[in-house]
C-alpha positions in Angstrom: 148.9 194.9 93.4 145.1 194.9 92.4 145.4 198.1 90.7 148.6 196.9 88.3 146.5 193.5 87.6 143.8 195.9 86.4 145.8 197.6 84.4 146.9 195.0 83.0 143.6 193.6 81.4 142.7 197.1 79.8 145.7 198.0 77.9 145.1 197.4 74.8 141.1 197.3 75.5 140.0 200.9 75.0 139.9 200.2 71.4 137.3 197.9 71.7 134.7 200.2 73.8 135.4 202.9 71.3 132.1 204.3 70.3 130.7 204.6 73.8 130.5 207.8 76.2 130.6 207.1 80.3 128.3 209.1 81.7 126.9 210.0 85.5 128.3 210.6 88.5 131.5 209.2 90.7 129.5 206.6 91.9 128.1 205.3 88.4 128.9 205.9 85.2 126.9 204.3 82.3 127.5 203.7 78.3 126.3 206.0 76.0 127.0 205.3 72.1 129.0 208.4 71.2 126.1 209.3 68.5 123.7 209.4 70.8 122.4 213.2 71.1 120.9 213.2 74.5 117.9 216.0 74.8 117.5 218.3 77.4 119.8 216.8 79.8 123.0 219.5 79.4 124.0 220.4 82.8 125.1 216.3 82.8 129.0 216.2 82.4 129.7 213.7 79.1 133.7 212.5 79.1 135.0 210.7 76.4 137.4 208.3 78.3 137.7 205.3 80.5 135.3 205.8 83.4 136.1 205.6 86.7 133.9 204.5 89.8 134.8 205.2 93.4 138.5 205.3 92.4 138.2 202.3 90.1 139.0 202.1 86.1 135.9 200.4 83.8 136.8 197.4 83.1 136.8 197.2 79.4 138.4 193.9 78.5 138.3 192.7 75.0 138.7 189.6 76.3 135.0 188.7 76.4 134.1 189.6 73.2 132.5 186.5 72.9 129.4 188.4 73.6 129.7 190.0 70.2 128.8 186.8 68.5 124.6 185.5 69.6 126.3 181.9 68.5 128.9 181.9 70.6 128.5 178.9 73.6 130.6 179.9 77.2 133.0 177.3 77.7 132.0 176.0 80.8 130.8 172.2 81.9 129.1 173.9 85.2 125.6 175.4 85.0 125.5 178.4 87.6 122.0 177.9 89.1 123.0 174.0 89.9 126.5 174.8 91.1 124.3 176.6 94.2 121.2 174.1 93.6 121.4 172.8 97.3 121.7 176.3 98.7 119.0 178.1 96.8 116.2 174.7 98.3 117.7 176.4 101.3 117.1 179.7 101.0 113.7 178.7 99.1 112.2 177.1 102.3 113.6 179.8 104.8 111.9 182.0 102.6 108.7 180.8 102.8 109.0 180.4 106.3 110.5 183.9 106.8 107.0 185.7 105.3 105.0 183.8 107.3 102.4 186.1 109.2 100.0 185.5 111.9 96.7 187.3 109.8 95.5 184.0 106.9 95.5 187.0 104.2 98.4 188.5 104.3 100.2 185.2 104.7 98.7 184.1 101.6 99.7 187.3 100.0 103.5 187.9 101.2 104.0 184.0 100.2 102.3 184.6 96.9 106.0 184.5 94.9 107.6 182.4 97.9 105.1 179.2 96.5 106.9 176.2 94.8 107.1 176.5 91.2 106.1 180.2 91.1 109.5 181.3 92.8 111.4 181.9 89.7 115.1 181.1 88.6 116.2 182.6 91.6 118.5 184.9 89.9 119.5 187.3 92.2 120.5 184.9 95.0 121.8 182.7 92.4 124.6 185.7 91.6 125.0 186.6 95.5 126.1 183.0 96.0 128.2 182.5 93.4 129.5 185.8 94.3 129.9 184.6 98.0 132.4 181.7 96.7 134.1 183.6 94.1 135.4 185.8 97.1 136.0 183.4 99.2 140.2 184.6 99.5 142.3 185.4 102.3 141.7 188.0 104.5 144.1 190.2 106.6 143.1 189.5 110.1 142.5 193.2 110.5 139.9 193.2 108.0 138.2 189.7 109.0 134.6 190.0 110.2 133.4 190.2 113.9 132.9 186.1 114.9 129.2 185.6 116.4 130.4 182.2 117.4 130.9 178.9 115.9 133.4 178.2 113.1 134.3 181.2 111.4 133.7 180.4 107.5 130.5 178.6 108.4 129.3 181.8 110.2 130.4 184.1 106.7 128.5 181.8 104.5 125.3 182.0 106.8 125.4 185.9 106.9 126.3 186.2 103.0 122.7 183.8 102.5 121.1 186.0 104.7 122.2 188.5 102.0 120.7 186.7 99.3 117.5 186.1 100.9 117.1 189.5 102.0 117.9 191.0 98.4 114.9 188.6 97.2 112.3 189.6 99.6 113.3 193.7 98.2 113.2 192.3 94.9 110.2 190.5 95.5 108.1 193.5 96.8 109.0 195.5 94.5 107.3 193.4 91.8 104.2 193.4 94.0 104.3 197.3 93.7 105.5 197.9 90.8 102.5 195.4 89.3 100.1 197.9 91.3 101.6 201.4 89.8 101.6 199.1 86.2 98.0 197.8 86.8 99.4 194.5 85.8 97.1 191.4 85.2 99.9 188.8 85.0 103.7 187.8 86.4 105.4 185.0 86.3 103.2 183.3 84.0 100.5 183.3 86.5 97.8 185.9 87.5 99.6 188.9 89.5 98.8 189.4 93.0 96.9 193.0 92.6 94.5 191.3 89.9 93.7 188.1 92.5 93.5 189.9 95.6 93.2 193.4 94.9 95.6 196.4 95.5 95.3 197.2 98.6 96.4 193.7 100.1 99.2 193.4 97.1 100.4 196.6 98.2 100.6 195.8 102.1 102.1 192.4 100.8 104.9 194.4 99.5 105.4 196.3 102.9 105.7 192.8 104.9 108.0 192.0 102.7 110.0 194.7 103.2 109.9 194.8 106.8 110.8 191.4 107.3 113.8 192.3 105.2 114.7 195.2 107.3 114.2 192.9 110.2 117.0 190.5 108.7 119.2 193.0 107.9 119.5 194.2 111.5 120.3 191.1 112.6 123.7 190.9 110.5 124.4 193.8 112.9 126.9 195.3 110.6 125.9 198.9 109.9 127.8 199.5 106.4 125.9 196.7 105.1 122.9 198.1 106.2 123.3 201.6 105.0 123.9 199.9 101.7 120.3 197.8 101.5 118.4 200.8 103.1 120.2 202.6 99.9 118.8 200.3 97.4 115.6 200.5 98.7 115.6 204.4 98.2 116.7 203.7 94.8 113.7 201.7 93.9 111.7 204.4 95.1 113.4 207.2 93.2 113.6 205.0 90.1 110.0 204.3 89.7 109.2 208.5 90.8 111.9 209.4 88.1 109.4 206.9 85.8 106.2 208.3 86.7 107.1 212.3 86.6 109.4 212.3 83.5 109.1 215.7 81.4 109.2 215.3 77.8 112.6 215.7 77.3 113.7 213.5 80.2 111.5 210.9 78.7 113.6 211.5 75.8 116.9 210.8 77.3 119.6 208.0 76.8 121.2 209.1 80.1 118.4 209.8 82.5 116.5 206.6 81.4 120.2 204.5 82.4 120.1 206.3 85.8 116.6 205.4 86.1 117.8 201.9 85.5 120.4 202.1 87.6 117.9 202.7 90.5 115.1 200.9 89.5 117.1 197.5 88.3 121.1 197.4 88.8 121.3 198.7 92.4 119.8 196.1 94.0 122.3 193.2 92.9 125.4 195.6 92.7 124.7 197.0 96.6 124.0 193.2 97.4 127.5 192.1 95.3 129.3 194.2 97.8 127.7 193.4 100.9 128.7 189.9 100.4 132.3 191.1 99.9 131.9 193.2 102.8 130.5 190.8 105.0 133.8 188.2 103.8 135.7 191.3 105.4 137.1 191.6 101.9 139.2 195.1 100.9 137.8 197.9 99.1 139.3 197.2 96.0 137.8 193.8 95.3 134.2 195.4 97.0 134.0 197.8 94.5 134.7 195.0 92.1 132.0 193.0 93.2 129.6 196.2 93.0 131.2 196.8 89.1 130.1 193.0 88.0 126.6 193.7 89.8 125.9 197.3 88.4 127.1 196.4 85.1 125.1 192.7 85.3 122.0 194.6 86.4 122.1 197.2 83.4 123.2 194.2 80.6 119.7 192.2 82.1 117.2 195.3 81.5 118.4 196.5 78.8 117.5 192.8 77.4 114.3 193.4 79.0 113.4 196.0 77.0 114.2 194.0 74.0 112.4 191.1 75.2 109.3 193.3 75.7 109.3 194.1 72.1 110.3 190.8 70.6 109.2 188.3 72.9 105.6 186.9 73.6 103.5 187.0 76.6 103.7 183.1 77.3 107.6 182.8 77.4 107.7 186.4 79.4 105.5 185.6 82.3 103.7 188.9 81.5 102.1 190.6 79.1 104.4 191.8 75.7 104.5 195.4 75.1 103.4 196.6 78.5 106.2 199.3 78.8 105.0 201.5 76.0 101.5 200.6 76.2 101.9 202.0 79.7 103.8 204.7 77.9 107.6 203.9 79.4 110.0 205.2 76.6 112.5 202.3 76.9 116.2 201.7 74.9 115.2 200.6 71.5 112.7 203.5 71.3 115.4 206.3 72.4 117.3 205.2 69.6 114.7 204.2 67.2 113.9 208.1 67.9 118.1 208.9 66.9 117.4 207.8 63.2 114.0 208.9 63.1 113.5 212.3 64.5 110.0 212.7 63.9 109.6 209.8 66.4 109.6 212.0 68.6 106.4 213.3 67.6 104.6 210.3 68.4 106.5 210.1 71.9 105.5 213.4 73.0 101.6 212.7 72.6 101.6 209.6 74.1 100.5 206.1 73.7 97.1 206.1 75.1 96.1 206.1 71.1 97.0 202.9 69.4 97.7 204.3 66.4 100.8 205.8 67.8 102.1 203.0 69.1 101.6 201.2 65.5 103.7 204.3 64.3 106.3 204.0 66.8 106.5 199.8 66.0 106.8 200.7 62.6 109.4 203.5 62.8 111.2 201.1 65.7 111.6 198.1 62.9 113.3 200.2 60.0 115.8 201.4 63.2 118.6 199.4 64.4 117.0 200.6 68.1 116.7 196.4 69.0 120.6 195.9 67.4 122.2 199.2 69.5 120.1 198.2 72.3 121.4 194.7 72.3 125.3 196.1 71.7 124.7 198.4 74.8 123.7 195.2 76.6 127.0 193.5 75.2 129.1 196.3 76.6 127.6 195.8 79.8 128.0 192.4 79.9 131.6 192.7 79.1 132.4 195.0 81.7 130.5 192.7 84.5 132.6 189.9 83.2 136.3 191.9 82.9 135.4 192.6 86.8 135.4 188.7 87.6 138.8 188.6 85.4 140.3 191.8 87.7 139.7 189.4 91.0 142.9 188.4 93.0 144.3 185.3 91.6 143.2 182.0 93.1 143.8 178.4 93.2 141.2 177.5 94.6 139.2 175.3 92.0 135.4 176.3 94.0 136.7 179.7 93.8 137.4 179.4 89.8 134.3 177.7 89.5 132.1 180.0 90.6 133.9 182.8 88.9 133.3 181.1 85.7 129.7 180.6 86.4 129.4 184.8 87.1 131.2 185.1 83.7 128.6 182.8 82.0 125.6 184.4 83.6 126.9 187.3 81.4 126.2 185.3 78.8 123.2 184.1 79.5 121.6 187.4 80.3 122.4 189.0 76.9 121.3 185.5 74.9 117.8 185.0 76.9 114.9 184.7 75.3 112.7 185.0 78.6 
């Protein structure tokens, strides 16, 4: 029945994605603009079609081009962060008293990000949550998940939160390292935790963190959703190696910098989008779709980033404008700044460590449409996370539509943000 409902909401659609390439492997495919003459990168397989994932079409629905237009406003009375407002105080106090540790230093440091009014939006649980109630269908009672006692929803919902703290502690410490590889001065608008307390702590910060998370994630005692966390966490490792050891005509590829987005951003929410389904004892079908709206979510929000880094100022990005290709990351805009401007290329082969190349590379970036493509590639991406909502079993349950609209105007909101 899923896969007729599906195939429903793309006929007609494949008009609408025209233009784009999927690319990867069978377990994620990304958008490339047809035009796009990836370097260096031949033995990858390019199809020209719909793509599929684990069995699953893309979800290209021309039903959300609303995304097309920046002025466009999501019709929806319910903000998404205050439809789980109670539950995310929750999670922010379990948090904080989940990194606790018995050594005064390392307990400042692990609760560094945990602090009120340092924590962030919360985005990632935020989703997971939503995510939890948008799924929140009947299940065969074949498929229904092992009871640890007490009502049986109640205990769902507890395990999916355990989800979404878990996914934040990963997230977390990976900031903490990432700001160490980066030598980063700043996050979150305040000072980052290597530059107050020195790399060595921020770095053993980020390893508490992660081995409380492993510690939760045992106790769900559910082994597929395990395998799929200890995955993510070998993504982030293999993302920021793929960054640091790039040659020069991987550095200059559309398709190995999506991978490396893949691993270093989108598989962290899309792994953690289908743990929730799994743990509802949902069926593979509306797993994978859960995984789609993450993946695709995850890919729409950096590639954003990478605008932002360009366009946006240190004070409303928490950190400090530019960093990626003053650290010299080749990011979206630049790969197809590069497409209209061969000699680009150049520049990006001799580095950034001179600031005269990176005024070059500015200045060859703003007479390019690299911001404009990289924002449509964000749009597609956006669209697909949102046509994976729309491919959900039916419900009539008005929490259950709720929260699907909210996932569907998170969309929105990442491709629109300004921060």
């Amino acid at each position: 029945m899923l896969f007729s409902r599906i195939s429903k909401n793309l006929r007609g659609s494949f008009n609408s994605c025209r233009g784009f390439l999927s690319i990867g492997d069978h377990n994620h495919r990304f958008l490339i603009p047809h035009n796009f003459h990836s370097r260096g990168d031949s033995t990858h397989q390019v199809m020209r079609s719909l793509n599929f994932s684990n069995g699953l079409p893309a979800l290209h629905s021309c039903r959300y081009l609303i995304h097309q237009q920046s002025s466009s406003v999501v019709e929806d009375e319910h903000d998404p962060f205050s439809l789980v407002a109670d539950e995310l105080s929750l999670l922010g106090n379990k948090l904080r008293a989940m990194v606790a540790a018995e050594v005064p230093k390392l307990a400042s440091a692990a609760e560094y990000f945990f602090k009120m009014g340092v924590e962030g939006k919360r985005f990632r649980p935020t989703v997971l949550l939503l995510m939890a109630t948008a799924l929140n269908l009947p299940i065969n009672e074949a498929s229904a998940p092992i009871e640890l006692g007490g009502d049986l929803t109640t205990d769902v919902r507890l395990r999916q939160q355990r989800i979404a703290e878990i996914t934040e502690m990963i997230h977390v410490a990976s900031l903490l390292h990432d700001d160490v590889l980066d030598d980063a001065d700043t996050r979150r608008g305040i000072g980052s935790l290597n530059f107050v307390m020195g790399n060595k702590l921020a770095v053993l910060a980020g390893d508490f963190l992660l081995s409380r998370a492993c510690v939760a994630l045992a106790s769900l005692k559910n082994t597929e959703v395990v395998s799929l966390l200890a995955k993510v966490v070998e993504h982030l490792v293999t993302g920021e190696t793929m960054q640091m050891t790039t040659t020069s005509d991987q550095q200059c590829s559309m398709e190995y910098y999506m991978e490396k987005t893949y691993y270093k951003t989108a598989s962290l929410i899309s792994n953690s989008c289908k743990a929730i389904a799994i743990l509802a004892g949902q069926t593979t079908e509306v797993a994978i779709l859960a995984f789609e709206y993450g993946k695709n979510l995850g890919l729409a929000f950096q590639l954003i980033d990478d605008v932002l880094d360009f366009t946006g100022t240190s004070a409303s990005l928490g950190k400090g404008s530019l960093s990626d290709i003053q650290h010299g990351i080749v990011t979206a805009p630049i790969l197809f700044a590069m497409e209209e401007f061969p000699q680009l290329r150049a520049i990006v082969d001799e580095g950034f460590e001179n600031p005269a190349n990176i005024e070059l590379a500015l200045d060859y970036l703003g007479k390019s449409r690299g911001i404009q493509r990289t924002r449509e590639l964000a749009v597609q991406h956006a669209n697909l996370a949102a046509a994976a909502i729309d491919s959900l079993p039916d419900s009539d349950d008005e929490e259950v539509r709720k929260s699907r609209k909210a996932l569907i105007d998170l969309t929105h909101r990442v491709i629109t943000r300004t921060k």
